[in-house]
ZADO-1210 file (C-alpha; in nm, 4 decimals, padded with zeros to 6 digits):
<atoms>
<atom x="07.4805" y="02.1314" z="06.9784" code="UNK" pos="1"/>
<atom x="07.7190" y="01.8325" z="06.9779" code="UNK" pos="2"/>
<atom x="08.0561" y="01.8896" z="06.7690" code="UNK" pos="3"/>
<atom x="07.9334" y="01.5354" z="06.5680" code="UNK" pos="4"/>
<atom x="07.5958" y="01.6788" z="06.4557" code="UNK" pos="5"/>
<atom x="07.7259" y="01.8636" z="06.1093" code="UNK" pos="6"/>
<atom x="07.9168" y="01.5096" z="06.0588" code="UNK" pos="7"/>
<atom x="07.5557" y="01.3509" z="06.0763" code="UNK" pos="8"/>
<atom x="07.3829" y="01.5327" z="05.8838" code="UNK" pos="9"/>
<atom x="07.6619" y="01.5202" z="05.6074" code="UNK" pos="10"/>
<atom x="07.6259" y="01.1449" z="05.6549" code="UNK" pos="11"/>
<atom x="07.2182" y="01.1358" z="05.6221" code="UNK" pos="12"/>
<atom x="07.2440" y="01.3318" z="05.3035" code="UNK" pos="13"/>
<atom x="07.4988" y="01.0941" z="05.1740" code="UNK" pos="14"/>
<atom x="07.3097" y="00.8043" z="05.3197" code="UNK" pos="15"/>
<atom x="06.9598" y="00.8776" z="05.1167" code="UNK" pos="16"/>
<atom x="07.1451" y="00.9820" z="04.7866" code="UNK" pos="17"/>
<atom x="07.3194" y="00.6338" z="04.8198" code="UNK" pos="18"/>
<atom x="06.9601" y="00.4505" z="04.9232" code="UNK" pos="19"/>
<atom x="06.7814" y="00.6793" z="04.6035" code="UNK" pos="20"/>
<atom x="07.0556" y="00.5573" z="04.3647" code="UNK" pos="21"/>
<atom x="06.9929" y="00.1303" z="04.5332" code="UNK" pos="22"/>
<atom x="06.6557" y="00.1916" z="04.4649" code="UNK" pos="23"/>
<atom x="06.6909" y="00.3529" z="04.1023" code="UNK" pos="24"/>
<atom x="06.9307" y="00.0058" z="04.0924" code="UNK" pos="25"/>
<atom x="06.6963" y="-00.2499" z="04.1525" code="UNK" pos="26"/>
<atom x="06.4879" y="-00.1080" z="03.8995" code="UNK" pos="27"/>
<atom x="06.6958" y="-00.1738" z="03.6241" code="UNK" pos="28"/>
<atom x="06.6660" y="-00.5928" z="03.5947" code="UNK" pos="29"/>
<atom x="06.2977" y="-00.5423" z="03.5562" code="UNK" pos="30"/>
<atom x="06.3434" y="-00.2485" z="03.3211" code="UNK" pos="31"/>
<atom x="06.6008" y="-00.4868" z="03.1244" code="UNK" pos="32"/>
<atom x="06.3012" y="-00.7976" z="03.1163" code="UNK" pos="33"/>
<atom x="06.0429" y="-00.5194" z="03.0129" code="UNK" pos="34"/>
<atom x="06.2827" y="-00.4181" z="02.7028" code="UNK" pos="35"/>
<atom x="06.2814" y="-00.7857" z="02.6330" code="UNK" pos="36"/>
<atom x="05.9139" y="-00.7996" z="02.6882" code="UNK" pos="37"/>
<atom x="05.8351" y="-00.5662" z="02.3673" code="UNK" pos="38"/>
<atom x="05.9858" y="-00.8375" z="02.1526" code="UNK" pos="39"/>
<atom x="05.7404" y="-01.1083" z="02.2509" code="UNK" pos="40"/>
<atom x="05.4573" y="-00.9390" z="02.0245" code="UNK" pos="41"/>
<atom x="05.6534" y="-00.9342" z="01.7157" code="UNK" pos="42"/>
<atom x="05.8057" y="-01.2350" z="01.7447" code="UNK" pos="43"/>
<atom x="05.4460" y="-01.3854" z="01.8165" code="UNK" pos="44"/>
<atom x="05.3131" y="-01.1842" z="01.5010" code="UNK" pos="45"/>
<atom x="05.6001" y="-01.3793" z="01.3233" code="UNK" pos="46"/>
<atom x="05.5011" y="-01.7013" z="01.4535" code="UNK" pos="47"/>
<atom x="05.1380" y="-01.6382" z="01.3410" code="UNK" pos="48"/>
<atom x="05.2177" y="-01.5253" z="01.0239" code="UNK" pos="49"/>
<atom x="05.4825" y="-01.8302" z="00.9108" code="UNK" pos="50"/>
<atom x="05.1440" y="-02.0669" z="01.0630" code="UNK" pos="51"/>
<atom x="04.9128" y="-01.8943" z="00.8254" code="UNK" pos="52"/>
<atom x="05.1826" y="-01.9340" z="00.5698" code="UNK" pos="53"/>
<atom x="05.2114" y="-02.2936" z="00.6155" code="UNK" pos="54"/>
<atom x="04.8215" y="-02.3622" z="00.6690" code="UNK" pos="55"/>
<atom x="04.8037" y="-02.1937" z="00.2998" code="UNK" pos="56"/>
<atom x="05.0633" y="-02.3732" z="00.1231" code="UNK" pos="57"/>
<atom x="04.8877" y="-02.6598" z="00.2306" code="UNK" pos="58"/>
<atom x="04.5514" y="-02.6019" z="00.1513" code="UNK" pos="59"/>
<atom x="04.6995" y="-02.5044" z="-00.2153" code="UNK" pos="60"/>
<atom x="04.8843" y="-02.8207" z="-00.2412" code="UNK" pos="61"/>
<atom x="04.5481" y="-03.0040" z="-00.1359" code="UNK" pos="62"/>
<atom x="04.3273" y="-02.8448" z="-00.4851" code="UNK" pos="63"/>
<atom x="04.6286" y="-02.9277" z="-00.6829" code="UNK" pos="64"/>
<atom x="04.5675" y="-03.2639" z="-00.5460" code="UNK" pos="65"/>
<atom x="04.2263" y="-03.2653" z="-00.6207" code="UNK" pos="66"/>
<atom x="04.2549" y="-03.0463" z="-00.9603" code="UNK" pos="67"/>
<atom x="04.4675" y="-03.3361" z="-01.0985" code="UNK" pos="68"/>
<atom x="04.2451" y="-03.6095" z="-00.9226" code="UNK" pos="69"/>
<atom x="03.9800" y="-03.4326" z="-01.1118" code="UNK" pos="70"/>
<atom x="04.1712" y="-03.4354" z="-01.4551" code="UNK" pos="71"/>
<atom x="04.2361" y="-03.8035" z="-01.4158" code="UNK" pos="72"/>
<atom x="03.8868" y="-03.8822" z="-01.3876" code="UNK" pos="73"/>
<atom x="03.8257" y="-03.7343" z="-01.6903" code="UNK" pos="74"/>
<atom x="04.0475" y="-03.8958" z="-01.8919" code="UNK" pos="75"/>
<atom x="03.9902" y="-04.2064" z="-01.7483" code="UNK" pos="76"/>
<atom x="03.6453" y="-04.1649" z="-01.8605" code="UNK" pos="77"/>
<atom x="03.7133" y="-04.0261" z="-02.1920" code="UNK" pos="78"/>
<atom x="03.9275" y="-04.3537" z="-02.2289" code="UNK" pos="79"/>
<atom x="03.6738" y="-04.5512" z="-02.1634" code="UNK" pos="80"/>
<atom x="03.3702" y="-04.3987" z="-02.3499" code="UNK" pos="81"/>
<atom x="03.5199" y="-04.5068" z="-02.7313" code="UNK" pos="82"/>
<atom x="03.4738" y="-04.8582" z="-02.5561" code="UNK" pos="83"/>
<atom x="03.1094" y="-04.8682" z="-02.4954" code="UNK" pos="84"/>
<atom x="02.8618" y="-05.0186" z="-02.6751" code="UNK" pos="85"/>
<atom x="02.5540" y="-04.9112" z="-02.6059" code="UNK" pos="86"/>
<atom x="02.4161" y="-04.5564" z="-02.5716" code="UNK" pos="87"/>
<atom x="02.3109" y="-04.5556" z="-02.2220" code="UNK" pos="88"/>
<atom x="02.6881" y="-04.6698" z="-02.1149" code="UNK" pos="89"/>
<atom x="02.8287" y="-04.3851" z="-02.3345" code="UNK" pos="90"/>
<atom x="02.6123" y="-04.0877" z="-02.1685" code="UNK" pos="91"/>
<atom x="02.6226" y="-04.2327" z="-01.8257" code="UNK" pos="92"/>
<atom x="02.9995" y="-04.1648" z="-01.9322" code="UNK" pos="93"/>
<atom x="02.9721" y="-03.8377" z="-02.0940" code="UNK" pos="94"/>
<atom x="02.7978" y="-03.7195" z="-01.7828" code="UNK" pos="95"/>
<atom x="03.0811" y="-03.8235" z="-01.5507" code="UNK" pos="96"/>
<atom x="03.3023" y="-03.6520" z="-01.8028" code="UNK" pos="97"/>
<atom x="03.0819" y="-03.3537" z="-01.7807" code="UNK" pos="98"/>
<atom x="03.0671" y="-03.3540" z="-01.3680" code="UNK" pos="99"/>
<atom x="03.4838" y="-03.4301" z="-01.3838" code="UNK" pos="100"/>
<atom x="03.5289" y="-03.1140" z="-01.5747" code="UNK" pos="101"/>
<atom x="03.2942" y="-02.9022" z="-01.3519" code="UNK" pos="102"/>
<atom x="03.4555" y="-03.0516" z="-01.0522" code="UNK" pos="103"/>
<atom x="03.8689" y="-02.9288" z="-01.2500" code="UNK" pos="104"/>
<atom x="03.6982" y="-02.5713" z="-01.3050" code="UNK" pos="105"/>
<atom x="03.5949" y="-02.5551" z="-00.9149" code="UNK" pos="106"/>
<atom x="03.9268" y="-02.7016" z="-00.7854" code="UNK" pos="107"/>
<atom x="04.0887" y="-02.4820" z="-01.0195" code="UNK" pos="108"/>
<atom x="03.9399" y="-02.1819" z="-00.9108" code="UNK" pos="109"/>
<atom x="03.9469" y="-02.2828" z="-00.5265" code="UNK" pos="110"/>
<atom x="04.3688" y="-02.3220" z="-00.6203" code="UNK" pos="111"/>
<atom x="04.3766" y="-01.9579" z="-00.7378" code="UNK" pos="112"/>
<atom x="04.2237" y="-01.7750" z="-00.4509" code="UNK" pos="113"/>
<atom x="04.4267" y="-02.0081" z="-00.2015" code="UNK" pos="114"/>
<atom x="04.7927" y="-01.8867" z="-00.4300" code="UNK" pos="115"/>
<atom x="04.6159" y="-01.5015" z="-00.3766" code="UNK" pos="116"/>
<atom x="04.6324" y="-01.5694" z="-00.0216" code="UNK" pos="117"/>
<atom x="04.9470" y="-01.7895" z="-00.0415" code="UNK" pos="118"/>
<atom x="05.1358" y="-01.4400" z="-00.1223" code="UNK" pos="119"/>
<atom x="04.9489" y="-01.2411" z="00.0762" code="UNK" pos="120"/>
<atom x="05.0845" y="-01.4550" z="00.3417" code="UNK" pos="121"/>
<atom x="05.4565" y="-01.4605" z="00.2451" code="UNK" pos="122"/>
<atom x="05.3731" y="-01.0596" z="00.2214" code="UNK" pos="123"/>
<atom x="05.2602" y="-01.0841" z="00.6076" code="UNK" pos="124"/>
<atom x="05.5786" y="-01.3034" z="00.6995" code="UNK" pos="125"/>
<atom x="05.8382" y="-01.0534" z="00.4960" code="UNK" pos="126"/>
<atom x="05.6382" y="-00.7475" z="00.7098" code="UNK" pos="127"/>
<atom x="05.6557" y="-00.9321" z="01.0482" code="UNK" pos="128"/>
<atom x="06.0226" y="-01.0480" z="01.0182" code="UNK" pos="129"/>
<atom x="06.0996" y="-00.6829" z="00.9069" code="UNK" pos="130"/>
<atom x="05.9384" y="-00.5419" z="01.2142" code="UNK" pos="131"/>
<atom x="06.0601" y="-00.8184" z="01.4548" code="UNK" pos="132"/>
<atom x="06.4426" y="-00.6965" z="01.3184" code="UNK" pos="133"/>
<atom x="06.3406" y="-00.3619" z="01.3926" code="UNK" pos="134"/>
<atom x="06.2473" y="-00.3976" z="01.7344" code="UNK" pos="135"/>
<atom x="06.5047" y="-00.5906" z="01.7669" code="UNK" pos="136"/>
<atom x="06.7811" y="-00.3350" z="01.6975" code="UNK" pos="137"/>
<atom x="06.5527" y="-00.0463" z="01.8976" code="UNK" pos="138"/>
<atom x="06.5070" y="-00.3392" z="02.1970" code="UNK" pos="139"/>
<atom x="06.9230" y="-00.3817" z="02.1658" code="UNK" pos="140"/>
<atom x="06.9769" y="-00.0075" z="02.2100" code="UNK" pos="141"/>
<atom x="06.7672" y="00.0631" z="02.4533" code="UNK" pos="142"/>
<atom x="06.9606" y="-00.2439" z="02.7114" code="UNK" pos="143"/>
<atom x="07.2953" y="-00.0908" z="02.6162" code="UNK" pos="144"/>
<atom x="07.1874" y="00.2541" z="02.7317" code="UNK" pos="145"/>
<atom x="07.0274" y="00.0920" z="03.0153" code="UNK" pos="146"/>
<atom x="07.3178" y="-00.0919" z="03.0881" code="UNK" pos="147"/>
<atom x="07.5491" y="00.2289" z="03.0532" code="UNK" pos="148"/>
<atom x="07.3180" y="00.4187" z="03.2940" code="UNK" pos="149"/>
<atom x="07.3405" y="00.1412" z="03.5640" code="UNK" pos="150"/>
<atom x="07.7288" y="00.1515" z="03.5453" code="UNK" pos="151"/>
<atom x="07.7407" y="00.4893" z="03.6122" code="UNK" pos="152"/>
<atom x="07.5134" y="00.4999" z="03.8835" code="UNK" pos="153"/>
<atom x="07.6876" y="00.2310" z="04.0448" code="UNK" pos="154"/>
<atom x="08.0202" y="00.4408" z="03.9898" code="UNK" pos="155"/>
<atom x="07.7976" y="00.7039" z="04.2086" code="UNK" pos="156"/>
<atom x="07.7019" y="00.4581" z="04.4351" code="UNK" pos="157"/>
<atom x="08.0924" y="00.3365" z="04.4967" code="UNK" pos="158"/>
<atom x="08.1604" y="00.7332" z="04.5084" code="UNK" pos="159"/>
<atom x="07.9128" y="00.7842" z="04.7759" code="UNK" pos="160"/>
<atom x="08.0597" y="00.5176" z="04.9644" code="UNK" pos="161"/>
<atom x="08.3608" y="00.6720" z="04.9763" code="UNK" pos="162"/>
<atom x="08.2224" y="00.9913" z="05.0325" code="UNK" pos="163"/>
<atom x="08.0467" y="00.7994" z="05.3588" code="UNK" pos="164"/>
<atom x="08.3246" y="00.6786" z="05.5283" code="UNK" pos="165"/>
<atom x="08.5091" y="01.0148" z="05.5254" code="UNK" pos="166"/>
<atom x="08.1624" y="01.1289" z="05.6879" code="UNK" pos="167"/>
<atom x="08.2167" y="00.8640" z="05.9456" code="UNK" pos="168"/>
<atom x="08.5624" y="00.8876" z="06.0350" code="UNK" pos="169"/>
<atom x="08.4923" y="01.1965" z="06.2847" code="UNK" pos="170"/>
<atom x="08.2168" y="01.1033" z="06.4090" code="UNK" pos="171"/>
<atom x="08.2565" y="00.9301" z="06.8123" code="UNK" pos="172"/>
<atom x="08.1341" y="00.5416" z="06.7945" code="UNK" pos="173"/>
<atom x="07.8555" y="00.5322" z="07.0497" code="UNK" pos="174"/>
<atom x="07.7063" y="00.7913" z="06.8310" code="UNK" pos="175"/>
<atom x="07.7427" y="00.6502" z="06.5213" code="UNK" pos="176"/>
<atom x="07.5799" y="00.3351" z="06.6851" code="UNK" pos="177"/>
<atom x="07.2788" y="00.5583" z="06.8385" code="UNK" pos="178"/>
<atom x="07.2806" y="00.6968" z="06.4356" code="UNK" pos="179"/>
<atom x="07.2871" y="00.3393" z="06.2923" code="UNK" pos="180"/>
<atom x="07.0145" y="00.2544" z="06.5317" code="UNK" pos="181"/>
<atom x="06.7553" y="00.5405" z="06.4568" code="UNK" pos="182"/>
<atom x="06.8208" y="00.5357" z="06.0677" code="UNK" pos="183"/>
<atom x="06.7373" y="00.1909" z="06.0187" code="UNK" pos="184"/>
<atom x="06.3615" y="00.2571" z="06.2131" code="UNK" pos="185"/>
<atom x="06.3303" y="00.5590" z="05.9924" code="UNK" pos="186"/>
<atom x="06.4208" y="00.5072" z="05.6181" code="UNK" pos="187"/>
<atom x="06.7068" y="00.5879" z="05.6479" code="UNK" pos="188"/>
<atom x="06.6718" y="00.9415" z="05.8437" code="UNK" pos="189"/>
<atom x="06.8815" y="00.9569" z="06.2351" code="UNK" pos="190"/>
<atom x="06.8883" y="01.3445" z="06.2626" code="UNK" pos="191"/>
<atom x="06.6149" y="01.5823" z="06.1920" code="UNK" pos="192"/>
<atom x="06.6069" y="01.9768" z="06.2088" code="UNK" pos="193"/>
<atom x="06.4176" y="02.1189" z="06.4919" code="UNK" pos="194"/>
<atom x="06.2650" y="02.4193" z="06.3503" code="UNK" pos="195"/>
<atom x="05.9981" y="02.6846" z="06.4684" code="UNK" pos="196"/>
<atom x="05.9810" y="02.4507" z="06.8377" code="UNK" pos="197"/>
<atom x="05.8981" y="02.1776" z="06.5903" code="UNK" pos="198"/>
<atom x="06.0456" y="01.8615" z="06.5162" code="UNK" pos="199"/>
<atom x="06.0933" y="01.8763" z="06.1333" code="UNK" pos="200"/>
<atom x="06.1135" y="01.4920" z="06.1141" code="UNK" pos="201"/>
<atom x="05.8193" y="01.4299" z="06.2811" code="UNK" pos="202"/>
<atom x="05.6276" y="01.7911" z="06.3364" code="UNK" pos="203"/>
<atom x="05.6267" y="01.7791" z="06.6892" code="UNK" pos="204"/>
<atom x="05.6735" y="02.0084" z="06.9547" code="UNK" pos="205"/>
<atom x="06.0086" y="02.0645" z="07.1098" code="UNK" pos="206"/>
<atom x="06.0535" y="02.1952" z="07.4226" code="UNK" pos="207"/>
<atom x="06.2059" y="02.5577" z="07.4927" code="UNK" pos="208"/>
<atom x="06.4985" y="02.4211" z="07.7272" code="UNK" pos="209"/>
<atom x="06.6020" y="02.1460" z="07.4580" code="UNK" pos="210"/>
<atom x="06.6290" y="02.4365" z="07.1479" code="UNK" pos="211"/>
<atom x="06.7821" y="02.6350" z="07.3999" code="UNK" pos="212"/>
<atom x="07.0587" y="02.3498" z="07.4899" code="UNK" pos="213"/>
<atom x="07.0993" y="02.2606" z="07.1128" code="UNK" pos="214"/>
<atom x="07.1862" y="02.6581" z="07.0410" code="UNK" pos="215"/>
<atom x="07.4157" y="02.6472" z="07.2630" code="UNK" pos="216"/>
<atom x="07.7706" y="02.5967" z="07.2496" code="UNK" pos="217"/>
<atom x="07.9921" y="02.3740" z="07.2657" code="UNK" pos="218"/>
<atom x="07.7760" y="02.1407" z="07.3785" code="UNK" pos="219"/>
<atom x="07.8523" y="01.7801" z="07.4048" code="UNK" pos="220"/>
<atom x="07.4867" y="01.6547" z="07.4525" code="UNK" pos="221"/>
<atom x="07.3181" y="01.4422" z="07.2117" code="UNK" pos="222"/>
<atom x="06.8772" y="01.5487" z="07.1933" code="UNK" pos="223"/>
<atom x="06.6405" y="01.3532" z="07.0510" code="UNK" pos="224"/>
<atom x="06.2790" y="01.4078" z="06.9901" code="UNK" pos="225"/>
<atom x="06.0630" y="01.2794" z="07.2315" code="UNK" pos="226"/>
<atom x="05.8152" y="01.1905" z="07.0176" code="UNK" pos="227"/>
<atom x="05.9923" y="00.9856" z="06.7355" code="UNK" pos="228"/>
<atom x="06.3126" y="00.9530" z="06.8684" code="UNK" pos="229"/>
<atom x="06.5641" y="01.1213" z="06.5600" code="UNK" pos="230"/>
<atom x="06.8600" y="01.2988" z="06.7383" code="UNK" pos="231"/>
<atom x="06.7782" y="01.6785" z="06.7144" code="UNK" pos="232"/>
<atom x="06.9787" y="01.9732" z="06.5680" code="UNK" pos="233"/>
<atom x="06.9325" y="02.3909" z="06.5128" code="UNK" pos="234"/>
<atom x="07.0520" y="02.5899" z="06.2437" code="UNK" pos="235"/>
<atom x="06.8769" y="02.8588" z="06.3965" code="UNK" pos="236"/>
<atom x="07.0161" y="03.1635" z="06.6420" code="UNK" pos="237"/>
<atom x="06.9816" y="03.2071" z="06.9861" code="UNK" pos="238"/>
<atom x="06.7249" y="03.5140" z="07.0557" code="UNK" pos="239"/>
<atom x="06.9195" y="03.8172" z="07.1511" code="UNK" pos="240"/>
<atom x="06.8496" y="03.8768" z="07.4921" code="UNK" pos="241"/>
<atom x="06.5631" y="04.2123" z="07.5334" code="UNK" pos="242"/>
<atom x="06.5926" y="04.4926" z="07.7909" code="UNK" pos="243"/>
<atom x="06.3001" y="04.6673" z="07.9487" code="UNK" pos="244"/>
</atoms>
Protein backbone atom coordinates (compact mmCIF):
# COMPACT_ATOMS: atom_id res chain seq x y z
CA UNK A 1 0.00 0.00 0.00
CA UNK A 2 1.47 3.42 -0.88
CA UNK A 3 3.22 5.31 2.18
CA UNK A 4 0.54 8.44 1.14
CA UNK A 5 -2.62 6.31 1.58
CA UNK A 6 -3.11 6.87 5.64
CA UNK A 7 -2.39 10.73 4.63
CA UNK A 8 -5.54 10.34 2.28
CA UNK A 9 -7.70 8.96 4.12
CA UNK A 10 -6.92 11.44 7.06
CA UNK A 11 -7.57 14.07 4.40
CA UNK A 12 -11.13 12.51 3.11
CA UNK A 13 -12.32 12.41 6.67
CA UNK A 14 -11.30 15.95 7.14
CA UNK A 15 -12.55 16.82 3.71
CA UNK A 16 -16.42 15.57 4.35
CA UNK A 17 -16.50 16.94 8.03
CA UNK A 18 -15.46 20.33 6.39
CA UNK A 19 -18.16 19.78 3.27
CA UNK A 20 -20.99 18.54 6.29
CA UNK A 21 -20.22 21.71 8.30
CA UNK A 22 -20.53 24.12 4.36
CA UNK A 23 -23.58 22.45 4.00
CA UNK A 24 -24.98 22.86 7.70
CA UNK A 25 -23.63 26.70 6.61
CA UNK A 26 -25.66 27.46 3.84
CA UNK A 27 -28.51 26.50 5.76
CA UNK A 28 -28.39 29.09 8.13
CA UNK A 29 -29.48 32.41 5.79
CA UNK A 30 -32.65 30.57 5.04
CA UNK A 31 -33.06 29.43 8.63
CA UNK A 32 -32.39 33.27 9.59
CA UNK A 33 -35.42 34.47 6.76
CA UNK A 34 -37.65 31.58 8.21
CA UNK A 35 -37.18 33.12 11.92
CA UNK A 36 -38.17 36.34 10.28
CA UNK A 37 -40.93 34.61 8.47
CA UNK A 38 -42.93 33.77 11.88
CA UNK A 39 -43.29 37.49 12.40
CA UNK A 40 -45.23 38.16 9.22
CA UNK A 41 -48.51 36.54 10.84
CA UNK A 42 -48.55 38.66 13.82
CA UNK A 43 -47.64 41.59 12.40
CA UNK A 44 -50.46 40.92 9.71
CA UNK A 45 -52.93 40.07 12.70
CA UNK A 46 -51.85 43.63 13.89
CA UNK A 47 -52.49 45.20 10.70
CA UNK A 48 -55.99 43.60 10.58
CA UNK A 49 -56.86 44.39 13.84
CA UNK A 50 -55.79 48.44 13.83
CA UNK A 51 -58.15 48.21 10.13
CA UNK A 52 -61.06 46.83 12.03
CA UNK A 53 -60.28 49.40 14.63
CA UNK A 54 -60.38 52.19 12.30
CA UNK A 55 -63.42 50.82 10.11
CA UNK A 56 -65.29 50.96 13.71
CA UNK A 57 -64.40 54.26 14.89
CA UNK A 58 -65.74 55.32 11.80
CA UNK A 59 -68.84 53.73 11.50
CA UNK A 60 -69.44 55.15 15.27
CA UNK A 61 -68.58 58.58 14.28
CA UNK A 62 -71.08 58.13 11.23
CA UNK A 63 -74.53 57.38 13.91
CA UNK A 64 -73.25 60.19 15.95
CA UNK A 65 -73.57 62.01 12.77
CA UNK A 66 -76.79 60.86 12.08
CA UNK A 67 -78.03 60.67 15.93
CA UNK A 68 -77.50 64.49 16.01
CA UNK A 69 -78.83 64.95 12.33
CA UNK A 70 -81.75 63.19 13.79
CA UNK A 71 -82.03 65.49 16.96
CA UNK A 72 -81.89 68.54 14.76
CA UNK A 73 -84.75 67.52 12.84
CA UNK A 74 -86.65 67.36 15.68
CA UNK A 75 -86.17 70.46 17.00
CA UNK A 76 -86.38 72.08 13.94
CA UNK A 77 -89.76 70.72 13.76
CA UNK A 78 -90.76 71.31 17.22
CA UNK A 79 -89.74 75.01 16.35
CA UNK A 80 -91.80 75.19 13.81
CA UNK A 81 -95.06 73.45 14.96
CA UNK A 82 -96.07 76.57 17.65
CA UNK A 83 -96.08 78.42 14.15
CA UNK A 84 -98.77 76.66 12.34
CA UNK A 85 -102.03 77.54 11.88
CA UNK A 86 -104.02 75.05 10.90
CA UNK A 87 -104.39 71.49 12.22
CA UNK A 88 -103.37 69.55 9.30
CA UNK A 89 -99.87 71.64 9.21
CA UNK A 90 -99.43 70.92 12.98
CA UNK A 91 -99.83 66.91 12.73
CA UNK A 92 -98.13 66.66 9.43
CA UNK A 93 -95.48 68.21 11.95
CA UNK A 94 -96.04 66.17 14.94
CA UNK A 95 -95.60 63.16 12.74
CA UNK A 96 -92.18 64.24 11.46
CA UNK A 97 -91.44 64.90 15.10
CA UNK A 98 -92.65 61.48 15.88
CA UNK A 99 -90.54 59.68 12.83
CA UNK A 100 -87.31 62.16 14.00
CA UNK A 101 -87.45 60.65 17.39
CA UNK A 102 -87.84 57.00 16.16
CA UNK A 103 -85.13 57.63 13.69
CA UNK A 104 -82.59 59.28 17.34
CA UNK A 105 -83.70 55.93 19.21
CA UNK A 106 -82.42 53.71 16.09
CA UNK A 107 -79.22 55.77 15.49
CA UNK A 108 -78.79 55.71 19.06
CA UNK A 109 -78.94 52.22 19.48
CA UNK A 110 -76.97 51.43 16.12
CA UNK A 111 -74.06 53.98 18.10
CA UNK A 112 -74.03 51.61 21.10
CA UNK A 113 -73.44 48.28 19.53
CA UNK A 114 -70.80 49.96 17.09
CA UNK A 115 -68.82 51.55 20.78
CA UNK A 116 -69.35 47.50 22.00
CA UNK A 117 -67.41 46.61 19.08
CA UNK A 118 -65.29 49.81 19.07
CA UNK A 119 -63.59 48.20 22.38
CA UNK A 120 -63.73 44.96 21.43
CA UNK A 121 -61.53 46.13 18.73
CA UNK A 122 -58.99 48.20 20.74
CA UNK A 123 -59.15 44.75 22.96
CA UNK A 124 -58.03 42.82 19.60
CA UNK A 125 -55.27 45.56 18.79
CA UNK A 126 -53.82 45.57 22.67
CA UNK A 127 -53.81 41.36 22.18
CA UNK A 128 -52.14 41.47 18.70
CA UNK A 129 -49.46 44.12 19.56
CA UNK A 130 -48.83 42.02 22.78
CA UNK A 131 -48.27 38.90 20.79
CA UNK A 132 -46.42 40.61 17.86
CA UNK A 133 -43.80 41.88 20.94
CA UNK A 134 -43.69 38.47 21.99
CA UNK A 135 -42.67 36.90 18.96
CA UNK A 136 -40.69 39.42 18.52
CA UNK A 137 -38.36 38.88 21.51
CA UNK A 138 -38.69 34.75 20.92
CA UNK A 139 -37.93 35.61 16.87
CA UNK A 140 -34.74 37.89 18.34
CA UNK A 141 -33.44 34.96 20.40
CA UNK A 142 -33.74 32.46 18.29
CA UNK A 143 -31.25 34.65 15.31
CA UNK A 144 -28.75 35.29 18.10
CA UNK A 145 -28.45 31.60 18.89
CA UNK A 146 -28.51 30.99 15.30
CA UNK A 147 -26.02 33.41 14.74
CA UNK A 148 -23.77 32.01 17.70
CA UNK A 149 -24.07 28.48 16.23
CA UNK A 150 -22.88 29.64 12.72
CA UNK A 151 -19.76 31.33 14.32
CA UNK A 152 -18.74 28.41 15.85
CA UNK A 153 -19.13 26.19 13.12
CA UNK A 154 -17.27 28.41 11.00
CA UNK A 155 -14.47 28.42 13.82
CA UNK A 156 -14.70 24.43 12.96
CA UNK A 157 -14.67 25.01 9.54
CA UNK A 158 -11.31 27.42 9.78
CA UNK A 159 -10.03 24.51 12.26
CA UNK A 160 -10.55 21.90 9.72
CA UNK A 161 -8.76 23.86 7.32
CA UNK A 162 -5.95 23.89 9.22
CA UNK A 163 -6.27 20.52 10.18
CA UNK A 164 -6.27 19.90 6.05
CA UNK A 165 -3.26 21.35 5.11
CA UNK A 166 -1.20 19.49 7.76
CA UNK A 167 -2.99 16.39 5.99
CA UNK A 168 -1.59 17.64 2.77
CA UNK A 169 1.78 18.58 3.50
CA UNK A 170 3.06 14.77 3.23
CA UNK A 171 1.31 13.78 0.79
CA UNK A 172 3.53 13.63 -3.01
CA UNK A 173 1.78 16.26 -5.59
CA UNK A 174 0.85 14.04 -8.51
CA UNK A 175 -1.14 12.26 -5.94
CA UNK A 176 -2.74 14.85 -4.38
CA UNK A 177 -3.72 15.95 -7.99
CA UNK A 178 -5.01 12.22 -8.89
CA UNK A 179 -6.94 12.83 -5.14
CA UNK A 180 -8.25 16.31 -6.17
CA UNK A 181 -9.35 14.78 -9.38
CA UNK A 182 -11.42 11.70 -8.10
CA UNK A 183 -12.99 13.66 -5.06
CA UNK A 184 -14.51 16.25 -7.02
CA UNK A 185 -16.45 13.27 -9.40
CA UNK A 186 -17.41 11.66 -6.15
CA UNK A 187 -18.77 14.05 -3.40
CA UNK A 188 -16.11 14.53 -2.11
CA UNK A 189 -14.76 10.74 -1.60
CA UNK A 190 -10.89 9.87 -3.60
CA UNK A 191 -10.05 6.70 -1.52
CA UNK A 192 -12.29 3.92 -0.60
CA UNK A 193 -11.62 0.68 1.55
CA UNK A 194 -11.42 -2.47 -0.36
CA UNK A 195 -12.95 -4.92 1.88
CA UNK A 196 -14.08 -8.69 1.60
CA UNK A 197 -12.61 -8.47 -2.51
CA UNK A 198 -15.08 -5.61 -2.60
CA UNK A 199 -14.78 -2.14 -3.38
CA UNK A 200 -16.43 -0.44 -0.33
CA UNK A 201 -17.00 2.79 -2.36
CA UNK A 202 -18.63 1.29 -5.00
CA UNK A 203 -19.32 -2.64 -3.99
CA UNK A 204 -17.44 -4.04 -6.63
CA UNK A 205 -15.24 -6.78 -7.05
CA UNK A 206 -11.55 -6.43 -6.65
CA UNK A 207 -9.27 -8.59 -8.00
CA UNK A 208 -7.04 -11.11 -5.84
CA UNK A 209 -3.58 -9.74 -7.29
CA UNK A 210 -4.63 -5.97 -6.57
CA UNK A 211 -5.61 -6.85 -2.52
CA UNK A 212 -2.66 -8.82 -2.64
CA UNK A 213 -0.36 -5.73 -3.97
CA UNK A 214 -2.21 -3.25 -1.60
CA UNK A 215 -1.22 -5.73 1.56
CA UNK A 216 1.85 -5.58 0.71
CA UNK A 217 4.63 -3.58 1.79
CA UNK A 218 6.17 -0.92 1.17
CA UNK A 219 4.62 -0.48 -1.79
CA UNK A 220 4.79 2.61 -3.82
CA UNK A 221 1.83 1.81 -6.21
CA UNK A 222 -1.21 3.79 -6.31
CA UNK A 223 -4.78 1.10 -7.14
CA UNK A 224 -7.82 2.23 -8.10
CA UNK A 225 -11.04 0.48 -8.63
CA UNK A 226 -11.73 -0.46 -11.92
CA UNK A 227 -15.08 0.07 -11.77
CA UNK A 228 -15.48 3.66 -10.28
CA UNK A 229 -12.17 4.75 -10.28
CA UNK A 230 -11.49 5.81 -6.15
CA UNK A 231 -7.79 4.93 -5.35
CA UNK A 232 -7.97 1.66 -3.25
CA UNK A 233 -6.62 0.81 0.26
CA UNK A 234 -6.61 -2.48 2.93
CA UNK A 235 -6.75 -2.40 6.48
CA UNK A 236 -6.93 -5.95 6.31
CA UNK A 237 -3.95 -8.80 6.80
CA UNK A 238 -2.31 -10.76 4.43
CA UNK A 239 -3.54 -14.61 4.79
CA UNK A 240 -0.92 -16.57 6.57
CA UNK A 241 0.44 -18.79 4.18
CA UNK A 242 -1.15 -22.88 4.81
CA UNK A 243 0.95 -26.07 4.68
CA UNK A 244 -0.33 -29.40 3.49
Amino acid sequence: MHSAIPHLIELQRVDHLIAALRTELETFPKRVREADTKLSGAKASVVAAKEGLLNSQKERKKFELDVQQWKDRAKKYRDQSGAVKTNEAYKALQHEIANAEAEVAKAEDAQLEVMMASEEAERRVRHAEANLKEDEQAVAKEKKEIEALQTEKKKQVESLLAERERALAPIPQDVRDLYDRIAKRHHGSGVAEARDGQCRGCGMRVLPHTLQELRREPNEEIYRCESCGLILYTLEPIPLATHS
